[in-house]
N, C-alpha and C positions, 0 to 999 in steps of 0.2 A: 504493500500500500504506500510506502515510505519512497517507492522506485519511478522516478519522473518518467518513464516511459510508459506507466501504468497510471498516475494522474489524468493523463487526458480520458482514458477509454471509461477510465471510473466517473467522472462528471460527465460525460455523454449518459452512459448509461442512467446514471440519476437522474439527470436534466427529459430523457425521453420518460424515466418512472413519474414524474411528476405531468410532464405534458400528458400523458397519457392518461391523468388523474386514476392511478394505479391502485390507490387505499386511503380509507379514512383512520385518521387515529381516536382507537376510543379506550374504553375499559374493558379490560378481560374480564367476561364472565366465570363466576368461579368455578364452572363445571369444565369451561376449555384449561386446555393445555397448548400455548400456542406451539407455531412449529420454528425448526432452525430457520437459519436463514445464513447465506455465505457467498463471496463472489467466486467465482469460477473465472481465471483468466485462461486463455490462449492465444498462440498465435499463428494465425493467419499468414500462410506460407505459398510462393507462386509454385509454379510449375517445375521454373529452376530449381527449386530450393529455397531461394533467398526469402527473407522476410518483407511483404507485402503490409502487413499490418499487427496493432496488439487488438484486441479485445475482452473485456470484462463485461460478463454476466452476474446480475445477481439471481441466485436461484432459490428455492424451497428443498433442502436436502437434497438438492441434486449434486453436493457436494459428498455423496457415501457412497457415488457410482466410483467403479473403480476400471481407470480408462485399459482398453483392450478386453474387459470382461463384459461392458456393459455398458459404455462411451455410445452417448447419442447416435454418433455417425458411424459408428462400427454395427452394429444391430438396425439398419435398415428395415423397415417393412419389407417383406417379401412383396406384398402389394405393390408397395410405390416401385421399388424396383422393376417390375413387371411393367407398370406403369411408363416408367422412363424407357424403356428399351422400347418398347412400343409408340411410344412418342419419337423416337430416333431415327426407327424404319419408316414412322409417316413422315418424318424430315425429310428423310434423305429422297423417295420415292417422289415427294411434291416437292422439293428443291428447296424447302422452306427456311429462313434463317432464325438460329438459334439464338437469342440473348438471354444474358445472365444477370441479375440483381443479385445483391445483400441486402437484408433486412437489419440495420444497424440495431437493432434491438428485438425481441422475440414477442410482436404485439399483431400478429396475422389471427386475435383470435376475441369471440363473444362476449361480452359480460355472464360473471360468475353468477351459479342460481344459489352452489351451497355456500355456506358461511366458510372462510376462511381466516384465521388468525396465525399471524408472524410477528415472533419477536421485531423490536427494533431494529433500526440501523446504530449503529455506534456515534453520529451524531446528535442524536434520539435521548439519550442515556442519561440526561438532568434530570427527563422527565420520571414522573412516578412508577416504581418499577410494577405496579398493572395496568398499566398503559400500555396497549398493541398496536399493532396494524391491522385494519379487514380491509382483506383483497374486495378488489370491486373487478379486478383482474387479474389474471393468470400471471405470473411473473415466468413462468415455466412451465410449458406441457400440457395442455390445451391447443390442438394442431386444428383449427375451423380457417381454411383462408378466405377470402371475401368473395362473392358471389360474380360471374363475372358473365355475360352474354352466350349463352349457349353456342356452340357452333363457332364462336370467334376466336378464341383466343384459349389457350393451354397453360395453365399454371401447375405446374410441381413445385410443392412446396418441402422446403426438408428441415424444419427448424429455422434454419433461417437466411437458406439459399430458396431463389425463385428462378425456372425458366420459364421463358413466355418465346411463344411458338407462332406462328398462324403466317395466310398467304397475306393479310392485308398490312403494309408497313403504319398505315394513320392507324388502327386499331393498335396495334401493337404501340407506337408512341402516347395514345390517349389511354390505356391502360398502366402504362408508367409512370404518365402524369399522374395517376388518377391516386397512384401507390405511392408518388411522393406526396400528394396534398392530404395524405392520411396518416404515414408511416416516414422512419426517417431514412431512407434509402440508401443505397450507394451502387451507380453503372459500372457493372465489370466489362461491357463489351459483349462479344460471342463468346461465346461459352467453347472453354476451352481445357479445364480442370473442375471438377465438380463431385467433391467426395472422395477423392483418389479417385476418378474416372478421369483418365485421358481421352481426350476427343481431337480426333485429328479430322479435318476434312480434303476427300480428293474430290476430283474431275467425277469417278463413277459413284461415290456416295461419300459416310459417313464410317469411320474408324474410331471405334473406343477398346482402350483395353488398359491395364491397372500396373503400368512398367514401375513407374517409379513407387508406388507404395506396395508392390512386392521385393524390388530390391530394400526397404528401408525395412520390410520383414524379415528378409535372409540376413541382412544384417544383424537386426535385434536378438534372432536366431542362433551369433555366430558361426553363420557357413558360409560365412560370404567369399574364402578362397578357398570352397571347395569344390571337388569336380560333380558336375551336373550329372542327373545319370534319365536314363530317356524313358523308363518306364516308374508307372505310381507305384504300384506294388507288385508285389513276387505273385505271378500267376498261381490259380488255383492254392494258394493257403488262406485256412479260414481261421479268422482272426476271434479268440475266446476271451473271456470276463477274465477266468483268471489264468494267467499264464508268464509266468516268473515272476520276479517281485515288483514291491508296489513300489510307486517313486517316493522319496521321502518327501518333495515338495511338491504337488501338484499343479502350482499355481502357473507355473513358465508353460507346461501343457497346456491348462488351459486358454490361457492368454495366446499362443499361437493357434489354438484351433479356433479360438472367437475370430481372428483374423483372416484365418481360411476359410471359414464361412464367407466373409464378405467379400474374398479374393471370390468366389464362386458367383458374384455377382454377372462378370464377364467371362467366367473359365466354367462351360457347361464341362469342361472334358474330366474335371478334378473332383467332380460334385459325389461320385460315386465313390471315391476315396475318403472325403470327406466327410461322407456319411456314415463311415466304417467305423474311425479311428472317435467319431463323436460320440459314438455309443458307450463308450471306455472313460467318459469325462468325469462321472463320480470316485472310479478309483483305479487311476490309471497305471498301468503295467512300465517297466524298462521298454518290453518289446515293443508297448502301444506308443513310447516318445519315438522309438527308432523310425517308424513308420510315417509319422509325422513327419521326422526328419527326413526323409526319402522324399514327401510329398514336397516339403520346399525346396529342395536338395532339384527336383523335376522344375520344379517350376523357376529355380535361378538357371536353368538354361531354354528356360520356353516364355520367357518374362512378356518379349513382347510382341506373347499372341495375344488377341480378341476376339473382339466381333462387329464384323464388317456388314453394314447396311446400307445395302447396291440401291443407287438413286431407278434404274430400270428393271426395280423387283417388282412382281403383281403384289399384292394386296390381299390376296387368298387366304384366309387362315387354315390351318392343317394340322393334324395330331401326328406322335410317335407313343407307342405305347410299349413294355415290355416291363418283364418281373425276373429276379431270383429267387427260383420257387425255392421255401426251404434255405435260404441261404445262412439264416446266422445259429449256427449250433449250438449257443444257450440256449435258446426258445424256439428253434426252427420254425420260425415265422420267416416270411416271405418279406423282400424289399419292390415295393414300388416306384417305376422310373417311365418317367414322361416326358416329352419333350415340344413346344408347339414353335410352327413356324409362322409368319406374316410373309408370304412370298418363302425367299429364299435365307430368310432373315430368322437364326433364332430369338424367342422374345419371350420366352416362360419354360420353366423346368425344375424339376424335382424329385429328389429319393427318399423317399420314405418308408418304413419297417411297418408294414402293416399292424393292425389291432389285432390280428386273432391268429391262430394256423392252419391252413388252407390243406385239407386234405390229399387234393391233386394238384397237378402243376394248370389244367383247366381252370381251378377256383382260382388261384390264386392269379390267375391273368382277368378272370372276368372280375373282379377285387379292383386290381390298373386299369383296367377298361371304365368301371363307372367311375372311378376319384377323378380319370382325364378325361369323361365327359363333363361333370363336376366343372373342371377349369376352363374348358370349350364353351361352357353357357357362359361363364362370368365374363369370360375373354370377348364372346359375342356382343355382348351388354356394353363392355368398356369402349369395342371401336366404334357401337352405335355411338356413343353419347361422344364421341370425338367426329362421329359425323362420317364415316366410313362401315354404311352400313353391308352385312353379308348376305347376298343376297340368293348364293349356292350354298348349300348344306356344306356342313365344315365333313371333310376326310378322316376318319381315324383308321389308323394304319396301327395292324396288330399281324402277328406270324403263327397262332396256333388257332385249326380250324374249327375245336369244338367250340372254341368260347366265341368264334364268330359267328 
């Protein structure tokens, strides 16, 4: 607080909690227990590397998140991710250009209906010590962004990055207007970094893939000079609950496979690896870190693949379906794996260990057949309300002929 390059970002932040008229100060009732309250800095880093900005937040206990376990931007909605991917292949396909804001402050949201009470600020503290604050708004965590013209215009919101989308450029400028005479903004340009997503654009489409925040994992990792190797894991072994000893600190486990999740945001090819080694996160094994380590060990020499969304893809939506019948030998439960395209473009995927144990390897594919229909309807629903409606039944493609 003491550190002059943290003064400015802490009076922005206050000066918008008050324009915002954010809280009344009253008396605690004797039944409440108000909640903490703590700023949260970071910094805001470009593409290079280099420092683009600081920022302080004041949050509601969002200071007991512990970052790489549970860090905002690291646990993405599966949702909005689907979302964005989605939004990338109707860029690239309609030519559309992508801009990027910052939300200087995290106020994209409603007035509160329940009562909330927060300790004071620390300049607060003359005051009588039952004296609070009640939120009149959200200081953190409440995601409602502001309603916007159906059909016009594309907002993804992430805390507190916005892309806005669409063919018309005067829409798109009176939308930004509309978000600075409400909110305290800042123009980043075309969106070119977003979440650890790299976005590159060519002549034939749109390029994203997650180079630089997988190298700053195999760093974090310690493998960073070591030799890459081309496969995820050792063909045909199945990986068990208990199987040599436990690690004595689980915590560096976990912390790289919350990371690998979100590496999977652009990497469909690791997702099934990923899903292996996750299963193992309550008590995990020597062999289950080595394995991990392999997975990053792959991925410091395939850094930087992604996923390429060709501006001359149709717009079709299409299913992949398939299963491990039986595959995990503590529960011989069956994993479900789907994958959906938009043209040629993937844009949704998942592995998941089914609920129950599928008697034949038929159940357990008709099991992935309805969960990927499940995601076909939503997915139908999502390009309608973006205005790309389908108008041919979606394809799902499966390889075993009872369950068809």
């Amino acid at each position: 607080m003491k550190n002059e390059c943290w003064q400015k970002p802490v009076e922005s932040e206050l000066l918008a909690l008050e324009e915002n008229q954010t809280w009344d100060i009253v008396s605690c009732p004797p039944s409440v227990k108000p909640l903490g309250i703590k700023f949260v800095f970071s910094i805001k880093l470009h593409l290079d590397g280099f420092i683009d900005h600081y920022k302080a937040r004041l949050v509601v206990l969002g200071y007991k998140k512990e970052y790489g376990l549970d860090y905002d931007e690291t646990f993405a909605p599966i949702a909005k991710m689907t979302t964005m991917r989605t939004i990338l292949a109707l860029a690239a396909s309609k030519s559309w250009p992508l801009h990027q804001m910052d939300v200087k402050n995290a106020f994209l949201y409603g007035d509160l209906k329940e009562e909330v009470y927060i300790t004071l600020l620390g300049g607060m503290s003359t005051l009588s010590p039952n004296i609070v604050s009640k939120l009149k708004r959200s200081l953190y965590g409440l995601k409602q962004p502001p309603r916007t013209p159906k059909g016009i215009i594309v907002l993804l919101v992430y805390v507190d990055d916005i892309v806005v989308t669409c063919s018309d450029q005067d829409a798109i400028s009176r939308i930004k207007q509309m978000l600075h005479s409400n909110f305290h903004m800042k123009e980043l340009g075309y969106l070119n970094y977003f979440l650890g997503l790299d976005v590159h654009y060519h002549l034939e489409g749109i390029f994203v893939n997650q180079h630089k925040y997988i190298q700053d994992l195999v760093q974090l990792a310690g493998l960073t000079n070591v030799a890459p190797v081309d496969t995820l894991m050792d063909v045909n072994v199945k990986y068990r609950r208990h199987e040599g000893e436990l690690l004595d600190d689980p915590s560096q486990y976990r912390k790289l496979l919350g990371s690998l999740i979100y590496v999977t945001i652009t990497r469909p090819d690791i997702s099934f690896a990923v899903h292996t080694v996750s299963k193992f996160m309550q008590s995990p094994q020597h062999f289950h870190f080595s394995v991990v380590q392999r997975i990053l060990k792959y991925l410091l020499g395939t850094s930087s693949r992604g996923l390429f969304f060709s501006g001359n893809s149709s717009l079709q939506l299409q299913a992949y379906s398939d299963d491990d019948w039986a595959g995990c030998p503590d529960t011989r439960r069956s994993t479900t794996g789907w994958c959906m395209f938009l043209g040629n473009a993937p844009i949704s995927w998942k592995c998941k260990k089914q609920d129950s144990v599928s008697k034949s390897s038929t159940e357990a594919k008709y099991r992935t057949m309805s969960a990927t229909c499940s995601e076909i309807i939503w997915l139908r629903g999502l390009l309608t309300e973006l205005g790309l409606f389908q108008a041919q039944p979606t394809p799902l493609h499966a390889d075993n002929t009872s369950t068809i």
